[in-house]
C-alpha positions in Angstrom: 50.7 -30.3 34.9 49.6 -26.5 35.3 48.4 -25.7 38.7 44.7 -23.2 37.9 46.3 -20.6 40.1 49.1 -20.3 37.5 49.5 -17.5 35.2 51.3 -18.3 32.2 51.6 -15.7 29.3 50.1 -16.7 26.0 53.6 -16.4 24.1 55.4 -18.3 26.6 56.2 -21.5 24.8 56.4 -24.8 27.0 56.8 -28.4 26.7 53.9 -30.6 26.8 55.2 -32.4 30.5 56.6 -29.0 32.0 55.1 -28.7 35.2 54.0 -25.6 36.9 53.3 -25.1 40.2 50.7 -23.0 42.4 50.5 -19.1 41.9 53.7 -18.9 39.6 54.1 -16.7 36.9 55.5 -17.7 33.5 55.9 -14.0 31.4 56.0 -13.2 27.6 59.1 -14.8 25.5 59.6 -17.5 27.7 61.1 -20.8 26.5 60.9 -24.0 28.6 62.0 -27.4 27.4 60.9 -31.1 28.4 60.5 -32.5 31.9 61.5 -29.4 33.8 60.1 -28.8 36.8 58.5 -25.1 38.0 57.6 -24.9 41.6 54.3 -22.8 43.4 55.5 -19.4 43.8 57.9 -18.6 41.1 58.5 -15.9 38.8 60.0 -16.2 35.6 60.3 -13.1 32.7 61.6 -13.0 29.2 63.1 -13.8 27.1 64.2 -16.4 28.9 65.1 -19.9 27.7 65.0 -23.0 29.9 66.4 -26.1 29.3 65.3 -30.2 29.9 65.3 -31.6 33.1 65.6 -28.5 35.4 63.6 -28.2 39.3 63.3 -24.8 39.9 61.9 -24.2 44.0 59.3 -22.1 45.3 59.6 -18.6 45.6 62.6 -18.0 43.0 62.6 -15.1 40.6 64.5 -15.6 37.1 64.9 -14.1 34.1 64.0 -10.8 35.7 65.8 -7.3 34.7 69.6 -6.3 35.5 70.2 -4.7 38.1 72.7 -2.2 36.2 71.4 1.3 36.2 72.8 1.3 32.2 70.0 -0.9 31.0 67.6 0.9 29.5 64.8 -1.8 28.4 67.2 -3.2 25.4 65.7 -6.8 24.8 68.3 -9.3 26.0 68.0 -12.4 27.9 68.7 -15.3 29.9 69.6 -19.1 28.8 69.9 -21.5 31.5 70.9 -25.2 30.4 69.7 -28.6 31.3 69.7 -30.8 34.6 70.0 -27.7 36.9 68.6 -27.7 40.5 67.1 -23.9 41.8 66.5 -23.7 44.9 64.1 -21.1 47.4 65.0 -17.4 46.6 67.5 -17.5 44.0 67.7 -15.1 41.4 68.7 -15.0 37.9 69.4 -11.8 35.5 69.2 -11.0 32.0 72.2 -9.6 30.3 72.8 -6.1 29.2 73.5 -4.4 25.7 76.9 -3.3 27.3 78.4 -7.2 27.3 77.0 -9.9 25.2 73.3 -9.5 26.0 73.2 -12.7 27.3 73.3 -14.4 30.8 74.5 -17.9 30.6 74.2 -21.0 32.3 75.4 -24.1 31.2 74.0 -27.6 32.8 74.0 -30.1 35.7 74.4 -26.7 38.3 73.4 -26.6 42.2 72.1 -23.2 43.1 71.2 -23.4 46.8 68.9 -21.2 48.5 69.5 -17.2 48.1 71.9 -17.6 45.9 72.1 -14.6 43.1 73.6 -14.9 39.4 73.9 -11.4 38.1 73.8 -10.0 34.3 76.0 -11.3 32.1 77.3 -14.0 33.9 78.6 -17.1 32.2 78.3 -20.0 34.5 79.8 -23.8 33.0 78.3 -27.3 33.9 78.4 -29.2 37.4 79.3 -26.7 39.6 77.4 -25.3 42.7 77.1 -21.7 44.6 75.7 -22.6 47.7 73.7 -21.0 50.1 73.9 -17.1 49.9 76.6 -16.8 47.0 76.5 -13.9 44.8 77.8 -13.0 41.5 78.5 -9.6 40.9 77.5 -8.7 36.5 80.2 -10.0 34.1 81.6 -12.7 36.4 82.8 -16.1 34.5 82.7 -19.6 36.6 83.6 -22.4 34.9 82.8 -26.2 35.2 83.1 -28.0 38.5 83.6 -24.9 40.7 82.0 -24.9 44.7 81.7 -21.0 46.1 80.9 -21.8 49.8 78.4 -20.2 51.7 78.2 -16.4 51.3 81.1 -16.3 49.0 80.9 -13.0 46.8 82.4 -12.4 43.7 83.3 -8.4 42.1 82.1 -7.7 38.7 84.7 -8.8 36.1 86.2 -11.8 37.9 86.8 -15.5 36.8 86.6 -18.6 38.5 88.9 -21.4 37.1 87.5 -25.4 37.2 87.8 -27.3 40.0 88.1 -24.1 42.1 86.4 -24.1 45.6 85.8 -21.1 47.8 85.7 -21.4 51.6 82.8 -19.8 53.5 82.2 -16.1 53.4 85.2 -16.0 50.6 85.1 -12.4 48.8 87.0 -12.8 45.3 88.2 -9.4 44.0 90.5 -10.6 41.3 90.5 -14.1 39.2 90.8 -17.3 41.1 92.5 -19.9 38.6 92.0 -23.5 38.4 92.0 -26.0 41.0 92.8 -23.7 44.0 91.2 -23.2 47.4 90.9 -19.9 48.9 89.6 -18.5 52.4 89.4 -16.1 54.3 89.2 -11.9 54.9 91.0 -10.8 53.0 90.5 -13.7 50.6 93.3 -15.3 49.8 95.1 -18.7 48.5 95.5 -21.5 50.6 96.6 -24.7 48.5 95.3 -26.8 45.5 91.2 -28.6 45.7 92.9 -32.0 46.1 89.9 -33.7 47.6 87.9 -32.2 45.0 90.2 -32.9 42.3 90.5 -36.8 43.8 86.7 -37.3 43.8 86.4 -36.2 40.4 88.9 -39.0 39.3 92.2 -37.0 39.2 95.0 -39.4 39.7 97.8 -39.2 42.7 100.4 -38.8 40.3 98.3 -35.6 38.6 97.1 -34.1 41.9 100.9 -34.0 42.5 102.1 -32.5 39.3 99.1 -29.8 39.5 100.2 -28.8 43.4 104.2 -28.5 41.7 102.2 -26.0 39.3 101.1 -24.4 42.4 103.8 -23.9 44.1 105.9 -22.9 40.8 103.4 -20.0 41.3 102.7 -18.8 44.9 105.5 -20.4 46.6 108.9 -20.1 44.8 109.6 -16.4 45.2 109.4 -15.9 41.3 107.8 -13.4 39.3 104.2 -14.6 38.1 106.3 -14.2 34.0 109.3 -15.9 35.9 106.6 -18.7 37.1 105.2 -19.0 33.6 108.2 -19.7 31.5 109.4 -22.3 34.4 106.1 -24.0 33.8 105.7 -24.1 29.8 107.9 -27.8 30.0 104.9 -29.2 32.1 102.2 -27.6 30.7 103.5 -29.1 26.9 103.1 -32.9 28.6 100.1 -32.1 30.9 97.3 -30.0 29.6 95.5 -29.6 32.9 99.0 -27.5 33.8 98.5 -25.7 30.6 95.0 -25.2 31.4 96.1 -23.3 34.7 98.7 -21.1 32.9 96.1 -20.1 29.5 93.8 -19.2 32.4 96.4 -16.9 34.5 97.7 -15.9 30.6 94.2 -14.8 30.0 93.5 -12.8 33.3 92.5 -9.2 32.9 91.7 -7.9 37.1 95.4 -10.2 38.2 95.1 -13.4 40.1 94.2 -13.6 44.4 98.0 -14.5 44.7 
C-alpha cells in the first residue's frame, strides 16, 4: 500500500490499509486513520491528524506551517475529519498560538483543485470550496456551504450553512445562513433556495426562511429593528433562529 519511492517519517503513525502513493512525503507527528487514500506527489507535515476514508490528490501540500509572520515554531497543528476529497494543489495550514492552535476540518468536504484553507480555520461537514477558493487565517465555514470559483474570504469572517458564493465572490464581512451572494463588490442577492430544496428543505420552509430574508435586507428596518420583528418566527422555526444567533453573534457586521 506504500509506493518504495515514498518517504514516510518513522513517528508518523498510519493505519495498516492507508495507502500512499509515489514520491510523497509523510513527516514527523503525523496521524492517519483507516482507508484513506494519499496520492504520488504529496506532502504532508505535523502534527497533523487525518481521519477515515479521505482521497487526498497528487501534488497537495498539508499540514505545512502558517503563513502568519507571528508564528514562531509553537507546536500546533492540523485535524482534518473523515470522508473528505483533496484535490491537485490544495493546501492546508496549521494553526497558530495566537487563536486556538488548531486548524479544523470537520467531514464529508470537497476541496477542488488550488483551493487554500489558512491557519486557524474551522471548516464543518459537507461543504465544498471549489476551484481556486481561499480562506484567509481565522475564517469559520460551517456545514453545507459552496464558495464558487475563486471566491476569497478576509481573515476573521464567517460563513453561515447552506450559504453559496457566486464565482470570484470576495467576502469582507460575515455571510449568514442560507444566502447567495455575487458579485464586485460582493454583495447579497437572495436566499440558496435550490440549495436549500435539494438538501430536503420544504416549500413551506424555503418560504418562511426568504420572509426572514427580507425582514432583513428588504424592509427598510434597522438590522436591531429586523431582529426583534423576527424573534416570533424564530421561537416556532429554529432554522430562523439559527439565522438571527448567527447575525446575533457577528463580530466584522454582515455583507448587507
Amino acid at each position: 500500500m506504500i509506493e518504495s519511492t515514498a518517504i514516510i517519517d518513522r513517528s508518523a503513525q498510519l493505519a495498516d490499509d492507508v495507502s500512499i502513493g509515489a514520491y510523497s512525503i509523510v513527516g514527523p507527528n503525523v496521524i492517519i486513520d483507516t482507508g484513506t487514500t494519499i496520492g504520488p506527489h504529496a506532502v504532508i507535515n505535523g502534527p497533523t491528524r487525518i481521519g477515515k476514508n479521505n482521497r487526498v490528490y497528487q501534488f497537495t501540500s498539508i499540514g505545512e506551517d502558517p503563513q502568519d509572520k507571528k508564528y514562531g515554531n509553537e507546536v500546533t497543528e492540523l485535524v482534518i475529519g473523515d470522508n473528505n476529497v483533496i484535490r491537485e494543489f490544495s493546501t492546508m495550514h496549521r494553526g497558530t498560538s495566537q487563536d486556538k492552535g488548531v486548524t479544523k476540518i470537520g467531514s464529508h468536504n470537497l476541496f477542488m483543485a488550488y483551493s487554500h484553507v489558512a491557519h486557524d480555520c474551522l471548516i464543518g461537514n459537507y461543504s465544498i470550496l471549489a476551484n481556486g477558493a481561499s480562506l484567509a487565517g481565522h475564517v469559520r465555514v460551517d456545514d453545507h456551504v459552496i464558495l464558487g470559483g475563486f471566491t476569497l474570504v478576509h481573515q476573521f469572517c464567517k460563513v453561515g450553512t447552506y450559504a453559496f458564493s457566486a464565482m470570484g465572490s470576495a467576502l469582507s464581512q460575515d455571510v449568514p445562513p442560507y444566502l447567495i451572494v455575487s458579485g464586485r463588490p460582493t454583495t447579497p442577492r437572495g436566499i440558496n433556495a435550490v440549495g436549500l430544496e435539494r438538501s430536503g428543505f420544504s416549500p413551506e420552509l424555503i418560504r418562511i426562511i426568504r420572509n426572514a430574508y427580507k425582514v432583513v435586507y428588504k424592509s427598510g428596518l434597522t438590522l436591531e429593528e429586523a431582529l426583534i420583528q423576527l424573534q416570533d418566527v424564530a421561537e416556532e422555526t429554529p432554522e430562523v433562529k439559527c439565522f438571527i444567533d448567527f447575525i446575533k453573534g457577528c463580530e466584522r457586521g454582515i455583507l448587507r
